[in-house]
Every structure is written in structure tokens, then in C-alpha cells.
C-alpha positions in Angstrom: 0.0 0.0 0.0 1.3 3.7 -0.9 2.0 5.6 1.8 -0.2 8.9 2.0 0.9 11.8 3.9 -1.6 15.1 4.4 -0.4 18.6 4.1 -1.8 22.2 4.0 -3.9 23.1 0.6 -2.1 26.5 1.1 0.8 26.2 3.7 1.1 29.4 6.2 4.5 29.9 5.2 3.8 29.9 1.6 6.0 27.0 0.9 9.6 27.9 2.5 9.9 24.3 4.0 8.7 25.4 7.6 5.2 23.4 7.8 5.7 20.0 9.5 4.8 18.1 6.5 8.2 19.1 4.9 10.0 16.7 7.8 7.9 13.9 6.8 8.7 14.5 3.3 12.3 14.8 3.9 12.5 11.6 5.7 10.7 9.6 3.0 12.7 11.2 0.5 16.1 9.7 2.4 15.0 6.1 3.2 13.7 6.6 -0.4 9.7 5.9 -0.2 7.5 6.9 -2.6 4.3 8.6 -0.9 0.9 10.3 -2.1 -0.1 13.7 -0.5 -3.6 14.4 0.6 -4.1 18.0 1.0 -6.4 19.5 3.3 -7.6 22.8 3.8 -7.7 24.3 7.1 -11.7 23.5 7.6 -10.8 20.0 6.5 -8.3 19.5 9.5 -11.1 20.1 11.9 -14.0 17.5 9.9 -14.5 14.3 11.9 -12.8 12.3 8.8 -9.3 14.2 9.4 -9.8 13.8 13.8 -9.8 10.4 13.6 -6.5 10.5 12.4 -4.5 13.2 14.2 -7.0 13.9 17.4 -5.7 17.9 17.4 -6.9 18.9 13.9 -3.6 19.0 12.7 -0.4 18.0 10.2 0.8 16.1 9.0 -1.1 12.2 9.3 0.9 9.1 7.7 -1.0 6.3 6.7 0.1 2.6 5.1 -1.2 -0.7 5.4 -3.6 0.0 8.0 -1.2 2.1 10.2 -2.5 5.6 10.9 0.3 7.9 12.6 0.3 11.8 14.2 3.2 13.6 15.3 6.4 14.4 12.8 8.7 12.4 15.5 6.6 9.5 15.8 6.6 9.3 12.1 10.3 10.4 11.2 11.3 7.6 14.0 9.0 4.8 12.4 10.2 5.4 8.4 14.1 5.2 10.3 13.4 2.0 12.3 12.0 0.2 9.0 14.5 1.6 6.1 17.5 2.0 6.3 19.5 5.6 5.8 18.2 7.5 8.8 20.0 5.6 11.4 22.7 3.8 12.2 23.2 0.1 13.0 25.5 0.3 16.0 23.1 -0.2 19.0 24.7 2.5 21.1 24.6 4.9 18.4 21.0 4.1 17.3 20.0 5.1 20.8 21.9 8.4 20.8 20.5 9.8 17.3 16.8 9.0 18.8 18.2 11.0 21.8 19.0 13.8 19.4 15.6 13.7 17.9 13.8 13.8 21.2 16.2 17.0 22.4 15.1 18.5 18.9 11.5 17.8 19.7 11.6 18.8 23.3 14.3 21.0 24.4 15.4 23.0 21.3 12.0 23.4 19.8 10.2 24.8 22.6 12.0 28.0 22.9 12.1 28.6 19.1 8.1 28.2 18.8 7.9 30.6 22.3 10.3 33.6 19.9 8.5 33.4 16.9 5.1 33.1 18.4 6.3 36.3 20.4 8.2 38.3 17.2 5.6 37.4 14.5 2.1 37.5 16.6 2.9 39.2 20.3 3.8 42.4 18.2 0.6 44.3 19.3 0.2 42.9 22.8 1.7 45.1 25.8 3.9 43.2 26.4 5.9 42.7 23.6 8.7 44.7 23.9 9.4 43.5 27.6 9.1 39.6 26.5 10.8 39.6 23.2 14.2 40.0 24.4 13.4 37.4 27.1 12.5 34.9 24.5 15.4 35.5 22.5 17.6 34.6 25.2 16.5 31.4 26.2 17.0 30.4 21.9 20.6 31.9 22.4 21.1 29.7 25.4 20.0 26.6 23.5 22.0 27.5 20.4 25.0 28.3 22.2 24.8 24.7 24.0 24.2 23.1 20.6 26.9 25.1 19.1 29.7 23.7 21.5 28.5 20.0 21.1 28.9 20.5 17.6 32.1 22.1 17.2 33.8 21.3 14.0 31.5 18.0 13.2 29.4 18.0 10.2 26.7 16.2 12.4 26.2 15.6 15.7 26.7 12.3 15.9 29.3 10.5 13.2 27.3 10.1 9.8 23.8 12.1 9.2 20.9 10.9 10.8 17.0 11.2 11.8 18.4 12.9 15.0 19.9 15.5 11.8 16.7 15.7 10.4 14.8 17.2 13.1 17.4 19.3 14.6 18.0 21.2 11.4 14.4 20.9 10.8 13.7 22.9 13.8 16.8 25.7 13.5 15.3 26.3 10.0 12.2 28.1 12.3 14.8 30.5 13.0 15.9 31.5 9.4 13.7 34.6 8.8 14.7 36.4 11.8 18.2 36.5 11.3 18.9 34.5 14.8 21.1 32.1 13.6 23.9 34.7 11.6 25.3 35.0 15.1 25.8 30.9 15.5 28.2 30.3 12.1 28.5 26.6 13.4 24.6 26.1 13.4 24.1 28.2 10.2 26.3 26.2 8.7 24.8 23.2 10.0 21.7 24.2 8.4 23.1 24.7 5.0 24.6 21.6 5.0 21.0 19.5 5.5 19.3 22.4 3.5 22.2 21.0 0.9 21.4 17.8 0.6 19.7 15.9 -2.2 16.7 14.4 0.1 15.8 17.6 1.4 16.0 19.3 -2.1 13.2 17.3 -3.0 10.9 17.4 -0.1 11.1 21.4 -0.2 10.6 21.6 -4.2 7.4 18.9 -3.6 6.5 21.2 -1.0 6.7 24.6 -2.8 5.0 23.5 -5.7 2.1 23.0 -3.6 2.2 26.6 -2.1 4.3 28.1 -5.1 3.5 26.3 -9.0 5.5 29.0 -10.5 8.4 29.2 -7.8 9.3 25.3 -8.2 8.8 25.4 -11.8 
């Protein structure tokens, strides 16, 4: 059976990669998957139909064989455990890239959604201009941790892997506002999964969605 993703009819972002949907894509596009696209509009995600399958009216849903998944690190981790390409087959370093995805997911993440909720959609409230900078400080701290672990590697752990994936999938929130020009290791990071092949295809399948004329 074909696997069959959902995605935004018209993404938020317009089609720069940021909607979840692009992770899924990126991960099927490494362990090399074909997959169908069912795209919903934002009325859709809240229908009964779409509920059933992701209980918070959101995206992206994975379905195959009978197997209905929610949640881009639930998914991400189940395409890696099946195919190969998105982690390794060491034991111990198995366990550390599913380490990296969950601090991706749950400790770099969180402050990164908290600034851009606050710089793109605070910007009216009082008290924006006291909160902003407080947000922004809690991303620097995480990105000056992640910076040191880094250091010179190319990836955080030996050879690219899902951990990879969602880590750069989560800096790439912090592209517009200009946060990441003052981390050279983690922009560079970033350029170098925005660089590869895999991910070239999931954001062209992405913007041509949002975009026709863009990824044409």
C-alpha cells in the first residue's frame, strides 16, 4: 500500500519548508519511499474524517497498510526504524540519534516556537517589547549549547541521521529572523541539510504546492 501523507492546501508559510509536512517529506525522500499527499484545507483538519487520524486537527497524518500515525517524531522515527538511511546500525549509536531527535523535539524546539510566536504574533500585545528579548535569550542559550557540542563535526553524531533531520528541521524556524547569523556553526549546520539531495526534493514537492510558478 502507498504511503499517504496530508499537508496544507495553502501552507502558512507559503511554501519555505517550515510546515511539519516538509520533515515527513524529507524523511521519506532519504530512506527513499515513494508517498501520495492528501491536502487539506484548514476547515478540513477540523472534519471528523481528518480527527480520527490526528485527534488535534492537525499536520501532518501518515497512513500505510492499515497504520495511521500523528506527530512528525513519531513518524520520522518509524520510516528510520524500518529503512535503512536514517539511522545507524551500531546499537549504542542508534539510541543516541533517537536521543537527538527527542532533544530536537523537546528542548530545542520549545524556545524557538515561544520567539516566533512572540516576534511574529505578540507584536501588538503590551507586552511585547518587555518579553521579546526574554524569549530571545532562552533560543541563544540553546544555540550556544548546541553550538559547543557541535564544534567542527558536520553532524552531531558520526554520519547524518534522523536525529539530523529534526534538529535542522527545527533551526530552519529561525531562518527569517536572522537569529542564527550570530551561530556560524549552526548556520552552517543548516546549509549543509538544506544542501542535501533528500531535502532538495521534499522542499521543491513542498513549494510547488504553495508556489507552482516558484518550483517550476
Amino acid at each position: 500500500m502507498t504511503i499517504t501523507i496530508t499537508a496544507f492546501e495553502r501552507s502558512p508559510d507559503g511554501g519555505k519548508g517550515l510546515a511539519r509536512d516538509t520533515r515527513v517529506r524529507w524523511a521519506l525522500e532519504e530512506v527513499e519511499q515513494p508517498y501520495a499527499v492528501r491536502l487539506l484545507s484548514f476547515a478540513a483538519m477540523k472534519e471528523p474524517e481528518h480527527l480520527a487520524l490526528h485527534p488535534f486537527g492537525q499536520i501532518p497524518t501518515y497512513q500505510e497498510d492499515g497504520l495511521a500515525l500523528f506527530e512528525t517524531g513519531a513518524i520520522v522515527l518509524h520510516l528510520a526504524e524500518r529503512h535503512a538511511g536514517l539511522l545507524p546500525d551500531d546499537a549504542h549509536a542508534r539510541a543516541r540519534a533517537i536521543s537527538w531527535m527527542f532533544a530536537a523535539l523537546n528542548t530545542v524546539e520549545p524556545p524557538i516556537l515561544e520567539f516566533v510566536t512572540a516576534w511574529l504574533f505578540e507584536r501588538d500585545k503590551p507586552w511585547h517589547e518587555a518579553r521579546l528579548p526574554l524569549v530571545k535569550d532562552r533560543v541563544r542559550q540553546r544555540l550556544d549549547q548546541l553550538s559547543v557540542r557541535l564544534g567542527g563535526a558536520d553532524w552531531l553524531d558520526g554520519a547524518f541521521s534522523a536525529g539530523d533531520l529534526m534538529m535542522v528541521s527545527v533551526l530552519l524556524r529561525l531562518k527569517p529572523s536572522g537569529m542564527l547569523e550570530g551561530h556560524p556553526v549552526l548556520a552552517a549546520y543548516v546549509a549543509r541539510g538544506e544542501a542535501r539531495p533528500a531535502y532538495k526534493r521534499a522542499f521543491a514537492a513542498q513549494l510547488a504546492v504553495n508556489n507552482p510558478q516558484a518550483a517550476g
